[in-house]
Backbone bond lengths (Angstrom), bond angles and torsions (degrees), N, CA, C in turn:
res aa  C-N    CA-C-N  psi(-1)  N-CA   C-N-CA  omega(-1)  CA-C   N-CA-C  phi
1 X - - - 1.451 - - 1.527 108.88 -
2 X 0.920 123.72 151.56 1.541 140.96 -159.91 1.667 97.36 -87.94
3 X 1.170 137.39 138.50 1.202 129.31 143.33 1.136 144.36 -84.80
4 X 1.314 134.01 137.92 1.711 127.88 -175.43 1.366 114.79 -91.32
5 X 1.548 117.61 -20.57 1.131 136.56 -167.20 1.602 120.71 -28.63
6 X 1.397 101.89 81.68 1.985 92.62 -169.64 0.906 91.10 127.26
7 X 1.811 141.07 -69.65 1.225 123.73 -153.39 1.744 130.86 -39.99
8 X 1.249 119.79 160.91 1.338 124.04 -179.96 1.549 115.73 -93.71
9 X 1.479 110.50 113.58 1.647 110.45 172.25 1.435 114.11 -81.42
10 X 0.965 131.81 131.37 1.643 114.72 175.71 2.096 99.50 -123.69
11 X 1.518 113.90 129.11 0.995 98.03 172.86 1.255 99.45 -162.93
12 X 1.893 116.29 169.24 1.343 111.80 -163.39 1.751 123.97 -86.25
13 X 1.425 95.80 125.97 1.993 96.13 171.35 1.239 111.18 -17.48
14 X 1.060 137.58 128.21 1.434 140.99 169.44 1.720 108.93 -83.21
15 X 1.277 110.79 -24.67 1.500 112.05 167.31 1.348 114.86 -97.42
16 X 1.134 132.33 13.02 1.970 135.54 155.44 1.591 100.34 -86.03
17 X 0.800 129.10 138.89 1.252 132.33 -177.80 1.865 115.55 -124.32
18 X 1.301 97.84 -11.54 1.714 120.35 153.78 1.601 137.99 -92.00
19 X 1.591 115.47 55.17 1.433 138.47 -178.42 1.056 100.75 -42.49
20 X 1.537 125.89 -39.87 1.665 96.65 -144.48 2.074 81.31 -162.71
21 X 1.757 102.76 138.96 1.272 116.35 176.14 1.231 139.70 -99.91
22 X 0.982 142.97 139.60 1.529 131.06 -157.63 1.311 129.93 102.40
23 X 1.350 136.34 -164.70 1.353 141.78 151.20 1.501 132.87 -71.93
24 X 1.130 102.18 162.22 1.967 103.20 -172.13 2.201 107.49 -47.71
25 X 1.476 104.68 -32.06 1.297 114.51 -175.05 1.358 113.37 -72.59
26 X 1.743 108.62 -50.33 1.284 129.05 -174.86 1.200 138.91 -107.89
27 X 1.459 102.72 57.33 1.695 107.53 -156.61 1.671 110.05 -82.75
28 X 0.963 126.29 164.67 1.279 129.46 161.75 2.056 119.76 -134.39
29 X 0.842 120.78 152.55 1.687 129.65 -174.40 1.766 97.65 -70.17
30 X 1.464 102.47 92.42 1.980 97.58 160.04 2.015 101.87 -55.93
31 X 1.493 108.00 94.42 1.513 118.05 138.40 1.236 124.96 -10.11
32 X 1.396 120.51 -64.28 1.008 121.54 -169.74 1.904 115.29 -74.62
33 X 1.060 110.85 -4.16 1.342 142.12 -167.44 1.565 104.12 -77.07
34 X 1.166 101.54 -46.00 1.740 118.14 -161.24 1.672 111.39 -78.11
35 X 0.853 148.30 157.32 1.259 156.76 -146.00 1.706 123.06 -171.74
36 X 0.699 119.23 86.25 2.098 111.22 177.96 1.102 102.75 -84.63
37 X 1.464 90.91 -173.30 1.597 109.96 -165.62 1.668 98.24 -154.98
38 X 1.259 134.07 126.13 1.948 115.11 153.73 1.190 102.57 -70.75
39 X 1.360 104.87 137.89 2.058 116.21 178.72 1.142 88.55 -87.38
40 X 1.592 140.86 130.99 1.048 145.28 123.64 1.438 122.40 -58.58
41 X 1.569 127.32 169.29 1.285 108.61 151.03 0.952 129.05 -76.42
42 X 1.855 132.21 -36.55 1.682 143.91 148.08 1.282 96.34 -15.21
43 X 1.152 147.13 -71.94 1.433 165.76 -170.39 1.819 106.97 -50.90
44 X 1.678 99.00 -73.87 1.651 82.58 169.71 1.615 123.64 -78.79
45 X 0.928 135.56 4.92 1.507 136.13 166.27 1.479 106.58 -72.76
46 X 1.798 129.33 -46.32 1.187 137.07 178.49 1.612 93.02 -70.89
47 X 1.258 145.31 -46.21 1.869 120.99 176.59 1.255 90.04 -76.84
48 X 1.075 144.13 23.56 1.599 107.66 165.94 1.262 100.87 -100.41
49 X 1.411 122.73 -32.25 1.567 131.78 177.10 1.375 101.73 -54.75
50 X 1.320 105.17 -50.26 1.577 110.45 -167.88 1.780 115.79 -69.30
51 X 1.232 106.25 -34.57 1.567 96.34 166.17 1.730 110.85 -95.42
52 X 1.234 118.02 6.80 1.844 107.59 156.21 1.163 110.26 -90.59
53 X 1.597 129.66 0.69 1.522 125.42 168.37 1.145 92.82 -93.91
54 X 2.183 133.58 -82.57 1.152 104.14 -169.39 1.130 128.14 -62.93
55 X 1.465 143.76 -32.08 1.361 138.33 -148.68 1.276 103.09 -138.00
56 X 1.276 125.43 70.47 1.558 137.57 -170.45 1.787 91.22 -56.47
57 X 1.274 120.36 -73.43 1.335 133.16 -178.59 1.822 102.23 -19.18
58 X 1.266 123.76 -68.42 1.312 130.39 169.64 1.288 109.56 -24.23
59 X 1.331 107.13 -76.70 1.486 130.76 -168.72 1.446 116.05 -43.08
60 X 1.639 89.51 -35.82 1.878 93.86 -178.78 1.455 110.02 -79.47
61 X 1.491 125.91 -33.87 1.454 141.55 153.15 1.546 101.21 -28.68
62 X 1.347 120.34 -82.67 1.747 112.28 -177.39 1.580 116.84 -39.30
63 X 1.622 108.94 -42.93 1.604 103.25 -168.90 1.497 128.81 -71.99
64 X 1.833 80.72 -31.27 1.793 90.41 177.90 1.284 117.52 -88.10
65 X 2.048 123.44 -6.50 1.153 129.70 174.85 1.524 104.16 81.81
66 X 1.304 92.32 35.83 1.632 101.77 165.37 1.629 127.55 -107.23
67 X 1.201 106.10 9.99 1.003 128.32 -165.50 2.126 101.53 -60.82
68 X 1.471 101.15 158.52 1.273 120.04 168.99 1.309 123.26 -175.86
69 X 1.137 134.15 -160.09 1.449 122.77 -162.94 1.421 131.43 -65.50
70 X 1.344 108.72 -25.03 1.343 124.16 169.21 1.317 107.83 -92.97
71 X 1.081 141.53 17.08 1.622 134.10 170.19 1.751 74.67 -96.26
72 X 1.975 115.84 -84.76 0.950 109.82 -161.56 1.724 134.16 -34.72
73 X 1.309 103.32 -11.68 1.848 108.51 -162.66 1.745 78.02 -78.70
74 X 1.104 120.24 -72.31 1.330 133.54 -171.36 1.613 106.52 -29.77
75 X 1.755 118.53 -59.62 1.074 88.90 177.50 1.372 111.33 -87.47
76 X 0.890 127.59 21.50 1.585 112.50 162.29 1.562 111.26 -78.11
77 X 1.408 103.93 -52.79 2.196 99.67 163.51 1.264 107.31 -37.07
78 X 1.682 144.94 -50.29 1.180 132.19 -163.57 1.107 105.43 -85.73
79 X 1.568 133.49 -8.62 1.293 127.26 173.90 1.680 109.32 -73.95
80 X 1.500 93.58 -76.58 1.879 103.85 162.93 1.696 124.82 -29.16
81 X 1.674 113.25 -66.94 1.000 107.18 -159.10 2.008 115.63 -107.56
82 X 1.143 85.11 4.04 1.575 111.21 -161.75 1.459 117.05 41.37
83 X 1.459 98.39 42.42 1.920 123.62 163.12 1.037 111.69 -110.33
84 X 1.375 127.65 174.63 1.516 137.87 122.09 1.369 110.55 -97.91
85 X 1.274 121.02 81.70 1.584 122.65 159.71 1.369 136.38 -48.88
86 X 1.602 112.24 -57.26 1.792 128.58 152.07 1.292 111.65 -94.87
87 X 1.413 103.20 104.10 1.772 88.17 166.82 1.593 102.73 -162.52
C-alpha cells in the first residue's frame, strides 16, 4: 500500500464562498481561499472509516479497485473535512 504519510492536501474553505476572481474567461484561484492539510496515515485511516460510514458505495470502489474520480473527491472531503459533503 502506498503511503500518504506527510503528503500535502490543499483544498477549498468551505466557509469562503469566493474561490476564484475575475470573469467566467479570466478567472484566477482566491489564495486566501485555499487551505491544506499534512495527510497523515492516523488521518487517512480515520476518512476511510468515515467514507465506509457515509459512502459505503465509495468505500467498496477503493477495496475492489474500482475506484475513480468521484470515489477519490469523496475521500478527499473525509480527509479535509472529516465529511462527505458531495458525494
Amino acid at each position: 500500500m502506498i503511503s500518504y504519510d506527510g503528503k500535502i492536501l490543499k483544498f477549498f474553505d468551505e466557509a469562503n464562498d469566493t474561490w476564484y476572481h475575475g470573469d467566467f474567461n479570466n478567472q484566477t484561484v482566491n489564495k486566501e481561499a485555499i487551505k491544506s492539510i499534512k495527510v497523515t496515515d492516523g488521518r487517512l485511516i480515520e476518512a476511510l472509516y468515515i467514507l465506509k460510514e457515509k459512502t459505503a458505495f465509495q468505500f467498496q470502489n477503493i477495496i475492489n479497485e474500482n475506484d475513480d474520480a468521484e470515489t477519490h473527491d469523496c475521500l478527499a472531503q473525509a480527509i479535509a473535512y472529516k465529511d462527505v459533503i458531495f458525494g
